[in-house]
C-alpha positions as CSV (number, residue, x, y, z in Angstrom):
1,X,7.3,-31.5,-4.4
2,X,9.5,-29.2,-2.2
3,X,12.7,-29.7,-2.3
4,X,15.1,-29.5,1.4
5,X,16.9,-26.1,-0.3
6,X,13.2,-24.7,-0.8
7,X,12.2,-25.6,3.2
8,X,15.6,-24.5,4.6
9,X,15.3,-21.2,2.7
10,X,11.8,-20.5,3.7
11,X,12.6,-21.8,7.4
12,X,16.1,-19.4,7.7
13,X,14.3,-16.1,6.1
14,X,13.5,-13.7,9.3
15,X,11.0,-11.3,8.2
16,X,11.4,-9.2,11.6
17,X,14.7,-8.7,11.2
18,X,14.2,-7.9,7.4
19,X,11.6,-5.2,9.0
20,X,13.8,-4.0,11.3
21,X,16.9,-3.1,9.2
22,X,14.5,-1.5,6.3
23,X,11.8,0.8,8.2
24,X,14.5,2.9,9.8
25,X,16.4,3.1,6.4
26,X,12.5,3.8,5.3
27,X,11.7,6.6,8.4
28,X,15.3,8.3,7.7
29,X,14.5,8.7,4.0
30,X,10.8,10.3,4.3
31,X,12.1,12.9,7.0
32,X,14.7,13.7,4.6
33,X,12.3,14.0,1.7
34,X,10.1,16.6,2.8
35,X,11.9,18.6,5.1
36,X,10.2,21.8,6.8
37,X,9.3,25.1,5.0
38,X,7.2,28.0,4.2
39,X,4.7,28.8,4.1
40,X,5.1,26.5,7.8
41,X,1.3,25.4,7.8
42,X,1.3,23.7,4.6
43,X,4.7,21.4,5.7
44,X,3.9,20.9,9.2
45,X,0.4,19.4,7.6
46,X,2.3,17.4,5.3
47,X,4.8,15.8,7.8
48,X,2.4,15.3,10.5
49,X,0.7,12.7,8.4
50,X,3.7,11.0,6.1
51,X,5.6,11.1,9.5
52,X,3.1,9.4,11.6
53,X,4.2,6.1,11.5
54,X,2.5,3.0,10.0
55,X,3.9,-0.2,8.8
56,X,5.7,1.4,5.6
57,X,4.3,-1.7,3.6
58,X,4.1,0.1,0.9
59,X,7.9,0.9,0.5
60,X,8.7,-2.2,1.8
61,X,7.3,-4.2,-1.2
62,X,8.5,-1.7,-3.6
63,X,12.1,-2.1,-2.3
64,X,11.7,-5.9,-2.1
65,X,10.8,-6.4,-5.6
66,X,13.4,-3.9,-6.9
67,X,15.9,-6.4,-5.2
68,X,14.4,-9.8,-6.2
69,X,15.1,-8.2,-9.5
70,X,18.8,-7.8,-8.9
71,X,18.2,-3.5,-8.0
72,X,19.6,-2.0,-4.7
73,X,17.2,-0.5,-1.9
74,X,19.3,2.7,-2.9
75,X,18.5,2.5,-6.1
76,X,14.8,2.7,-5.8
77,X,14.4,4.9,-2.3
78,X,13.2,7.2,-4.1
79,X,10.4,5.9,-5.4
80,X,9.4,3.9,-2.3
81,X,9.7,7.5,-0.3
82,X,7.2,8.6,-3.5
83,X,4.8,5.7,-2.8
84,X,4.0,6.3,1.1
85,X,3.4,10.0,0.1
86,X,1.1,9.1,-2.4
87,X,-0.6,6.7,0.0
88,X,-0.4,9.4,2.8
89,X,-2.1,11.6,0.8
90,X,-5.2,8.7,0.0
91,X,-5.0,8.6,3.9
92,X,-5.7,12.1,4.7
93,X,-8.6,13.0,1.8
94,X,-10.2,9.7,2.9
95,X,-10.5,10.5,6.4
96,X,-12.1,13.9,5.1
97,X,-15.8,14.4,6.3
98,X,-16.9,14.4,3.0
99,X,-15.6,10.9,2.4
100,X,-14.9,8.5,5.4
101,X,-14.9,10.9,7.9
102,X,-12.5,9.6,10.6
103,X,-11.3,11.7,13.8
104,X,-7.8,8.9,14.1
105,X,-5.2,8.0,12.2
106,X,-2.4,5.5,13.5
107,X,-3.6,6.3,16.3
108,X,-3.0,10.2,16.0
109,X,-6.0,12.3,15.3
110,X,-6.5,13.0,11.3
111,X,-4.9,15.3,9.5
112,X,-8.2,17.6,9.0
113,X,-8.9,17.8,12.7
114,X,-5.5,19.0,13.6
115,X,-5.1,21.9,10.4
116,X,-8.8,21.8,9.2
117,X,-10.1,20.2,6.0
118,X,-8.5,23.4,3.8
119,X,-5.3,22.5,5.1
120,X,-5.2,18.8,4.9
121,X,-6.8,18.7,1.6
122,X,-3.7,20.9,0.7
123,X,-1.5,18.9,2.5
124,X,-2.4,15.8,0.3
125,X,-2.8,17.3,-3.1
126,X,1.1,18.8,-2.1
127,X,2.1,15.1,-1.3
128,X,0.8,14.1,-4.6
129,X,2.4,16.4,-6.4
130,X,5.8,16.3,-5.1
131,X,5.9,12.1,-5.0
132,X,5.9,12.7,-8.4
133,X,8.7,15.7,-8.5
134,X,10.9,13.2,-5.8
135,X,10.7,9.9,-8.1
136,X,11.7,12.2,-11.6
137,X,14.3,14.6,-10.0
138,X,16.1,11.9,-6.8
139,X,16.2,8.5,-9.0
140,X,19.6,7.9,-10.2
141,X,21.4,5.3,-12.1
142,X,18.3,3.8,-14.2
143,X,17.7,5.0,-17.6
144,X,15.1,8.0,-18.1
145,X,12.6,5.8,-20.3
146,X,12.9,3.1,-17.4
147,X,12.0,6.4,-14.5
148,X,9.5,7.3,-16.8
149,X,7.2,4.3,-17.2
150,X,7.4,3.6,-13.4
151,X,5.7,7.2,-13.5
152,X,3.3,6.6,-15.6
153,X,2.5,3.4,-14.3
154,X,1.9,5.1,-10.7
155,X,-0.1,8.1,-12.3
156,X,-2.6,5.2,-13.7
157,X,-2.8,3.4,-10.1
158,X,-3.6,6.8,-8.6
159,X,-5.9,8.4,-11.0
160,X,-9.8,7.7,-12.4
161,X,-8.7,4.5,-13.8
162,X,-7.2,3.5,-10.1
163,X,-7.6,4.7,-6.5
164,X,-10.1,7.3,-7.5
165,X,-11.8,5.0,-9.5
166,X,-12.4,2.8,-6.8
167,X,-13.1,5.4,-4.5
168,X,-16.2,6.7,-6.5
169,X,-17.8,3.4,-7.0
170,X,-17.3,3.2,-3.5
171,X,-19.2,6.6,-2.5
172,X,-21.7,5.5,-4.5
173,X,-21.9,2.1,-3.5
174,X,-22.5,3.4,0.7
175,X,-25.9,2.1,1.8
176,X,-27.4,-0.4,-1.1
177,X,-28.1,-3.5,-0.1
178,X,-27.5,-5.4,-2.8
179,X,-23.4,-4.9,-3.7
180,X,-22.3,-7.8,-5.4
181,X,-18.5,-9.6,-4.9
182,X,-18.0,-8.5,-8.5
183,X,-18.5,-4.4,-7.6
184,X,-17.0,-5.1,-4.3
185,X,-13.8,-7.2,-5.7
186,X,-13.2,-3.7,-8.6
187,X,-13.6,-1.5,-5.5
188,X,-10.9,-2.8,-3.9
189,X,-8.9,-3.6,-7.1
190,X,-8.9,-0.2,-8.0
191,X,-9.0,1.8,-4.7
192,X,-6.6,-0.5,-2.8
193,X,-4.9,-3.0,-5.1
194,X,-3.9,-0.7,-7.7
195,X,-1.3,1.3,-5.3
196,X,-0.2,-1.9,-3.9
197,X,0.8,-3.2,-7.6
198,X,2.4,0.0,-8.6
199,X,4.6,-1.0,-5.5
200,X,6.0,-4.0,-7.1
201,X,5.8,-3.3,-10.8
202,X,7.3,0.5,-10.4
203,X,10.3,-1.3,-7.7
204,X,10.6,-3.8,-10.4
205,X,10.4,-1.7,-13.5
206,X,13.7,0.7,-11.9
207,X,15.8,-2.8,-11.5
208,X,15.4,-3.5,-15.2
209,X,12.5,-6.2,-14.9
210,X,11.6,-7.9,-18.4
211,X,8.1,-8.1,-19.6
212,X,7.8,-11.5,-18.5
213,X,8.7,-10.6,-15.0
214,X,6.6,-7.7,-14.5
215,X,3.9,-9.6,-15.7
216,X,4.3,-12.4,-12.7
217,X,5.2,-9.4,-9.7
218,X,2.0,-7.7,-11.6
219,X,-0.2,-11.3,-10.7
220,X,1.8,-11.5,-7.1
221,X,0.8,-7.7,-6.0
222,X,-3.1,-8.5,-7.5
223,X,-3.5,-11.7,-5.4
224,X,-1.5,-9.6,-2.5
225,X,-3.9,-6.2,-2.9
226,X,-7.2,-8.2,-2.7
227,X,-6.0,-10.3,0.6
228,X,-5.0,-7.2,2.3
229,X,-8.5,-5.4,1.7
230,X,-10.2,-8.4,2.8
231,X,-8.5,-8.8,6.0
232,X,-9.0,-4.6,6.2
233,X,-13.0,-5.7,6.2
234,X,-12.2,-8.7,9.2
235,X,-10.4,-6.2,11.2
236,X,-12.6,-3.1,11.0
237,X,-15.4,-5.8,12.7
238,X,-12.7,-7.9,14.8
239,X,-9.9,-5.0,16.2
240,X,-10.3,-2.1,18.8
241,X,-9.5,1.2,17.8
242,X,-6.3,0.9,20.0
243,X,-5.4,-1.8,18.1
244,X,-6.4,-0.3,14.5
245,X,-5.0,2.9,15.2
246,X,-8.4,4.4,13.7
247,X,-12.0,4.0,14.5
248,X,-13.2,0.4,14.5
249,X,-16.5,-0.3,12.7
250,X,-16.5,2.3,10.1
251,X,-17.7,0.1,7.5
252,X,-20.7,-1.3,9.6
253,X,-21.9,2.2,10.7
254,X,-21.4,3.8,6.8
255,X,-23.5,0.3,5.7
256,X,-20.4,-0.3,3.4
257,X,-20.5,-3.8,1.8
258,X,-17.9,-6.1,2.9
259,X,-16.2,-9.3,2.2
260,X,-17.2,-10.6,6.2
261,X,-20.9,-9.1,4.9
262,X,-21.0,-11.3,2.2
263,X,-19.4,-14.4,3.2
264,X,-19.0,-14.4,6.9
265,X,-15.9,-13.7,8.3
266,X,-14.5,-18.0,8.5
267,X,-14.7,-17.9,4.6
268,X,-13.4,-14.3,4.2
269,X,-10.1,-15.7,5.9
270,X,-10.1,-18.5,4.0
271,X,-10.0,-16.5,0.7
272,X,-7.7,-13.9,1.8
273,X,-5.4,-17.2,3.2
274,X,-5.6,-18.7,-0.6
275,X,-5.0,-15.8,-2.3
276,X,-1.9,-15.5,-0.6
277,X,-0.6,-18.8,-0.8
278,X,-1.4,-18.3,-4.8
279,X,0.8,-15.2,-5.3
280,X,3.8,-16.7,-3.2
281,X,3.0,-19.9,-5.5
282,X,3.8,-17.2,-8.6
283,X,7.7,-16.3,-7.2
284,X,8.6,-19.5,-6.4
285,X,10.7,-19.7,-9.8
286,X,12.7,-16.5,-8.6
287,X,14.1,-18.9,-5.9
288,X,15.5,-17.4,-2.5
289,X,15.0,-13.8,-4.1
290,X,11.5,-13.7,-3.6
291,X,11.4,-15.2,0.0
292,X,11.2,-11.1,1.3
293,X,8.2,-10.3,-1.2
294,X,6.2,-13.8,0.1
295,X,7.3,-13.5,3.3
296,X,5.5,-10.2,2.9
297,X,2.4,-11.5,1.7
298,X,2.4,-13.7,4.6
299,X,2.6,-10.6,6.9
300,X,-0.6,-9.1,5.0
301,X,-3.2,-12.1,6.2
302,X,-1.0,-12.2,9.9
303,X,-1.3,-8.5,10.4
304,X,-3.3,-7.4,13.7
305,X,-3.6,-3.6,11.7
């Protein structure tokens, strides 16, 4: 049963408001991070994209679970400034000819078509790198072994057993008709939902989470990464481009399976809607502290991009 406390609480939280004071502090910080330099090309390239706007999800949930935790958002900047780049740079390779080949980008055109593909796959493999240079040399006040296994926790959610994971059995998935849930669910674990857990455990890891606690975030961001890929497939059939800030029906035209291809897109919705409602279901303990994190989640099956 809820109790009065629990509905008041979940009632007063203001999620826009919450937005509104963090994504500037968020903007601010990436300009700050990456500032111009020489050679020009190569820095240009790399703001162009981190700079280009977005909903700054990313750092968002890494700063909210480094507070539910009892951390600062100063404390963890850092790192949520390392996070976008590293999902910048996913952004710019993917919309690569070779992989997704997409001409816009929030809207902008893609990195490649304003520098060329040498450039922007520069630009991304210099995001990469430095995310991980900003998170070891511009986090302060947490212990080194605590700043390293946040690292090391990212580097997995980025590399073969991660984002590129899930990007290859993706490639190779392009075209066959008969992708089941279960190869379509570790896509998107890995090539989605691993980034979007190393947002909560890394912000939660930095604010001196336990074991216990990282485990539960760790359940949270899984139910949270699958929902937001799902709705990803609903939109790419159900937006415009000017609403997607890229090119709708991507997935149809590549003949990429999707959760609307293989259950239609009433039950897609439905999943993506209980998912949700199970990972807010796992912070309830943390009390009013988590109502940022769930009202998050909430944002990720409401979203219109």
């Amino acid at each position: 049963m809820t109790s009065n406390q629990e509905i008041s609480s979940t009632i007063t939280f203001d999620l826009a408001a919450y937005l509104a004071e963090r994504q500037p502090q968020i903007e601010a910080a990436l300009d700050a991070a990456i500032r111009p330099g020489y050679p020009d090309t190569i820095y240009e390239a790399m703001r162009y994209s981190l700079l280009a706007g977005g909903k700054r999800l990313r750092p968002m949930l890494c700063i909210a679970s480094c507070e539910l935790i009892g951390g600062s958002a100063d404390l963890v900047m850092p790192m949520a400034c390392a996070l976008e780049m590293v999902h910048t740079m996913s952004l710019i390779h993917d919309d690569l000819p070779a992989m997704d080949n997409d001409d816009y980008r929030r809207g902008k055109l893609t990195n490649h078509k304003v520098y060329g593909e040498d450039i922007a796959i520069l630009a991304g493999d210099g995001l990469l790198a430095y995310a991980f240079e900003y998170i070891a040399t511009q986090t302060h006040g947490v212990s080194a072994d605590k700043v390293l296994q946040a690292i090391a926790h990212l580097a997995r959610a980025v590399g073969a057993n991660g984002l590129v994971g899930g990007q290859v059995v993706d490639l190779e998935s392009e075209g066959k008709p008969d992708i089941s849930v279960e190869t379509l669910t570790y896509i998107h674990n890995h090539k989605t939902g691993a980034l979007l857990k190393a947002c909560v455990v890394c912000g939660a890891i930095l604010a001196g989470a336990t074991a216990a606690e990282i485990e539960k975030l760790a359940k949270f961001a899984h139910n949270i990464g699958l929902a937001f890929q799902i709705i990803d497939d609903i939109l790419d059939i159900t937006a415009t481009q000017a609403e997607l800030g890229k090119t709708a029906g991507k997935d149809l035209e590549a003949q990429k399976a999707t959760y609307p291809k293989l259950w239609g897109l009433a039950e897609s919705k439905r999943q993506a809607d209980k998912l949700v409602a199970e990972a807010k279901t796992i912070l309830n303990e943390f009390g009013d502290r988590a109502q940022p994190l769930q009202a998050l989640a909430d944002y990720i099956t409401d979203r219109k991009n």
